[in-house]
FIKOLZA-1660 file (N, C-alpha, C; in steps of 0.1 Angstrom, whole numbers, plus 5000, padded with zeros to 4 digits):
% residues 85
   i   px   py   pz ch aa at
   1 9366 5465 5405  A  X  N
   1 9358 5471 5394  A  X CA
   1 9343 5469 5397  A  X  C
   2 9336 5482 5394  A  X  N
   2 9321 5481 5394  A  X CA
   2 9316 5477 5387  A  X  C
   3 9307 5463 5384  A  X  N
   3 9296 5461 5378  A  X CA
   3 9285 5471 5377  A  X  C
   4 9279 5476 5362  A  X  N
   4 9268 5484 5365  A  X CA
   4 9252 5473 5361  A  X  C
   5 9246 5473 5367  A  X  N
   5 9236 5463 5370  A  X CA
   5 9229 5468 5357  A  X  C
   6 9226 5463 5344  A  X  N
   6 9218 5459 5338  A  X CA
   6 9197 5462 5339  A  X  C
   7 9189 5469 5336  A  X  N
   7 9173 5468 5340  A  X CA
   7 9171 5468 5327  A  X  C
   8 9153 5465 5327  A  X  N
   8 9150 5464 5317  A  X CA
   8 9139 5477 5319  A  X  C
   9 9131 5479 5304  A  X  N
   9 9123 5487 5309  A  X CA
   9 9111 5490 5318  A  X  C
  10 9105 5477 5321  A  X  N
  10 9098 5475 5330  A  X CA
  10 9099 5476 5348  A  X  C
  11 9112 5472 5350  A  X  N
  11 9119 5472 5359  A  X CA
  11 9123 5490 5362  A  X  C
  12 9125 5496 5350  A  X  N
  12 9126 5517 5352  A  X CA
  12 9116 5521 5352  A  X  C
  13 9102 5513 5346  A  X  N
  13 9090 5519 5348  A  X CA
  13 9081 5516 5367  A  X  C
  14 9084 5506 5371  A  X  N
  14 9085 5500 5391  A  X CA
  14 9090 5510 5389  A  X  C
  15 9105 5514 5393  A  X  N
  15 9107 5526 5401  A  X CA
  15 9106 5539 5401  A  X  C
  16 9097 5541 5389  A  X  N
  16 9094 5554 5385  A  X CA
  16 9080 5557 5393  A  X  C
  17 9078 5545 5395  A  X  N
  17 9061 5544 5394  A  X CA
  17 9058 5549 5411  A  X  C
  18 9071 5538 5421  A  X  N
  18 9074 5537 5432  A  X CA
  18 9079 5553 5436  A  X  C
  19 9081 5564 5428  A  X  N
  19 9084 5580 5431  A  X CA
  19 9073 5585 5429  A  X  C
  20 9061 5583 5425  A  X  N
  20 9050 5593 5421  A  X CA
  20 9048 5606 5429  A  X  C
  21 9046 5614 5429  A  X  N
  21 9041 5627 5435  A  X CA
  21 9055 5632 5443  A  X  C
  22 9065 5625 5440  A  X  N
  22 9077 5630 5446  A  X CA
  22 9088 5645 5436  A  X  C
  23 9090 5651 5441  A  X  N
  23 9102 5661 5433  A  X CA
  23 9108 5656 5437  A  X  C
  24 9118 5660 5422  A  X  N
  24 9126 5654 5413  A  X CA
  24 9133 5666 5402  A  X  C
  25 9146 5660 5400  A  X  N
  25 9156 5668 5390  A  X CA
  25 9157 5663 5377  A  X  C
  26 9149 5669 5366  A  X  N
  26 9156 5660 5353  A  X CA
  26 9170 5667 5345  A  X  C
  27 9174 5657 5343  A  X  N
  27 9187 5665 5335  A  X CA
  27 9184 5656 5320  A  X  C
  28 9180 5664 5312  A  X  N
  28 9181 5657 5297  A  X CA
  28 9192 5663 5286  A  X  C
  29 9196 5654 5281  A  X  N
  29 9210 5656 5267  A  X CA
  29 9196 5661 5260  A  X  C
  30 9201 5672 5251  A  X  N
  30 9193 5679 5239  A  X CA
  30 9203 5674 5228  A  X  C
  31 9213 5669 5231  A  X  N
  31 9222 5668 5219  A  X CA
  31 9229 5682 5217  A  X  C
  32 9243 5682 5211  A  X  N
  32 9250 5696 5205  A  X CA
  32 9255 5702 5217  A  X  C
  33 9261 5693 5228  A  X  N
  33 9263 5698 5243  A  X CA
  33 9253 5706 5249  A  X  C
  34 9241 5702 5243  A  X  N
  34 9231 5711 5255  A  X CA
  34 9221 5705 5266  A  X  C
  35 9225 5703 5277  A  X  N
  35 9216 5703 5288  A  X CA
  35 9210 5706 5291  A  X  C
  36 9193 5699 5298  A  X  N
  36 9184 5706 5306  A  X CA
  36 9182 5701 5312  A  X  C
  37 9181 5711 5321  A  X  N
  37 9181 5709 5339  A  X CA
  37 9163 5715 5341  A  X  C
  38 9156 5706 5349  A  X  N
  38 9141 5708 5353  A  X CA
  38 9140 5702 5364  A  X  C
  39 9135 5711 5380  A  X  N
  39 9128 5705 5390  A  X CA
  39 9113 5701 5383  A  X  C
  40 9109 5695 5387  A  X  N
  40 9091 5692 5387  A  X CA
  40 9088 5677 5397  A  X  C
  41 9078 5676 5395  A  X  N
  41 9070 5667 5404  A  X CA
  41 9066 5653 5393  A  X  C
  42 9068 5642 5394  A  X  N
  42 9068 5632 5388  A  X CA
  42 9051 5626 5392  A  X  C
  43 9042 5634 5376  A  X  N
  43 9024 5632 5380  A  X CA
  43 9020 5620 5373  A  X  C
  44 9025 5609 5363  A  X  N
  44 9018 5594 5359  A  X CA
  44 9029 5592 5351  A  X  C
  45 9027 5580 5355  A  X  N
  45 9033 5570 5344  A  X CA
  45 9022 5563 5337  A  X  C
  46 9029 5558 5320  A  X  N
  46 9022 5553 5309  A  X CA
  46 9027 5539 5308  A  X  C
  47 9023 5531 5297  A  X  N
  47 9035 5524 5294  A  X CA
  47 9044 5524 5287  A  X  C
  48 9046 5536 5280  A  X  N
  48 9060 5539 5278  A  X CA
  48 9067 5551 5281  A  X  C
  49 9058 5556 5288  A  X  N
  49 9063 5566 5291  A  X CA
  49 9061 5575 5307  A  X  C
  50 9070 5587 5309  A  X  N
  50 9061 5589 5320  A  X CA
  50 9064 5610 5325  A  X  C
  51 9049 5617 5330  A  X  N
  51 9050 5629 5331  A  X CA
  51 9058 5634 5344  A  X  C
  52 9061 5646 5340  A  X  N
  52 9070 5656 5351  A  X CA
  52 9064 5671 5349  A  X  C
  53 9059 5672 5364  A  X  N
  53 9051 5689 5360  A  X CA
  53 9063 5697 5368  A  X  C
  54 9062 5707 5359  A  X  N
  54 9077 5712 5362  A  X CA
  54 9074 5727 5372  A  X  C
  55 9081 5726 5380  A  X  N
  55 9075 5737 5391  A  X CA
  55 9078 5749 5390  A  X  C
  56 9073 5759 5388  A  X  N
  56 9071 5773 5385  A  X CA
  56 9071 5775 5371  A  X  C
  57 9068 5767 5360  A  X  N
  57 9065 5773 5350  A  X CA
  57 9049 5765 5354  A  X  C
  58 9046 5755 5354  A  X  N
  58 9033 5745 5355  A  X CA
  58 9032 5740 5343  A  X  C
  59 9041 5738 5333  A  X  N
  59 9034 5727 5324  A  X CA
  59 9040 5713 5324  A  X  C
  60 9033 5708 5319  A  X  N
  60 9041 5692 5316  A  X CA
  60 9046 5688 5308  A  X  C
  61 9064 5683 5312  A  X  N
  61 9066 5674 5300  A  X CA
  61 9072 5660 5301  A  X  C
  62 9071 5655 5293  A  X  N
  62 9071 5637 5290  A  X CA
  62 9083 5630 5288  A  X  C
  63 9091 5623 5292  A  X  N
  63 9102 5617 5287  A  X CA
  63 9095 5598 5290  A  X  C
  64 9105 5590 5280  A  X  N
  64 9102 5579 5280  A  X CA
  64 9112 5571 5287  A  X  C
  65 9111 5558 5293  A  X  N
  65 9115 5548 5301  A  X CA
  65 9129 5549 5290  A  X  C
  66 9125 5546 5278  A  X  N
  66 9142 5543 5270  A  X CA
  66 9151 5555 5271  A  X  C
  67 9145 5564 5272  A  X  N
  67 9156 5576 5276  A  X CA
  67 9167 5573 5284  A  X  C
  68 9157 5572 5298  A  X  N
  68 9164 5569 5308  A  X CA
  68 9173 5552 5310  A  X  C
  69 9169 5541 5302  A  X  N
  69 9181 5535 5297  A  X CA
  69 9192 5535 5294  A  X  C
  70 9189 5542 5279  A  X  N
  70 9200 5549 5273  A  X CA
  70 9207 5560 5279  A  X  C
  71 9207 5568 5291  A  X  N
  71 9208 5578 5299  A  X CA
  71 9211 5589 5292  A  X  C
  72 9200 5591 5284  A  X  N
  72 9196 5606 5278  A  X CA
  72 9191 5615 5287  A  X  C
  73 9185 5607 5296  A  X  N
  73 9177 5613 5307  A  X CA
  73 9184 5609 5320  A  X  C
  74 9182 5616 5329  A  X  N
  74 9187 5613 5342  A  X CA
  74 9177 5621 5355  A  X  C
  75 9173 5608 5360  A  X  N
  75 9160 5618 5374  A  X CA
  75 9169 5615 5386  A  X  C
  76 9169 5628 5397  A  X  N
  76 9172 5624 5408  A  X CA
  76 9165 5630 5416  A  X  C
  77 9162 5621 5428  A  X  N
  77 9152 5628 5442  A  X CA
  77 9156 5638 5442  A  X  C
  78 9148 5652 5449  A  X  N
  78 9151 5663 5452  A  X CA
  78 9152 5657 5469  A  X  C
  79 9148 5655 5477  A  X  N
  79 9148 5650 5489  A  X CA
  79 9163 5641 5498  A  X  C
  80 9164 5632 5484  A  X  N
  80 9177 5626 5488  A  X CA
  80 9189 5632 5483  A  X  C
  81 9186 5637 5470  A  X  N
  81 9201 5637 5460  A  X CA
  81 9205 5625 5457  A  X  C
  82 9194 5615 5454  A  X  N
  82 9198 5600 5448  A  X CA
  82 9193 5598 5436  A  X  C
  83 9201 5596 5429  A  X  N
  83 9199 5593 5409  A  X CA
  83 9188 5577 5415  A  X  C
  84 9177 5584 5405  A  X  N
  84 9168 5567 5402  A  X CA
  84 9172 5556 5397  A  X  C
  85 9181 5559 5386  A  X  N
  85 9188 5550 5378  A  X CA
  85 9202 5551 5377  A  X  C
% end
């Protein structure tokens, strides 16, 4: 059986921080079975939060560290095809 290793949010905000200027996949739950799927480039982290400029539209948008806890959110390298979290 796999243990899933427990972070906190400080510990998702390090390795968020540790991707900067990297593309990246977000996949976010909208809720009501709807997915979104966004390449962009991962441009700052906050403290609670952190930006993704999304490539070929150019704007920015924001999801928060608890997201990605809760796995509302899910980022993975475009380079590796490795989930951050």
């Amino acid at each position: 059986m796999v243990r899933e290793v427990q972070r906190s949010l400080s510990d998702i905000r390090k390795i968020i921080e540790a991707h900067l200027g990297e593309e990246v996949k977000v996949r976010a739950n909208k809720g009501r079975r709807r997915v979104e799927e966004r390449y962009g480039i991962i441009k700052e982290t906050y403290p609670c939060l952190f930006t993704v400029k999304v490539i070929g539209a150019g704007h920015i948008v924001s999801y928060s560290y608890a997201e990605l806890l809760t796995k509302e959110v899910e980022v993975e390298l475009c380079s590796t095809r490795q989930k951050l979290l």
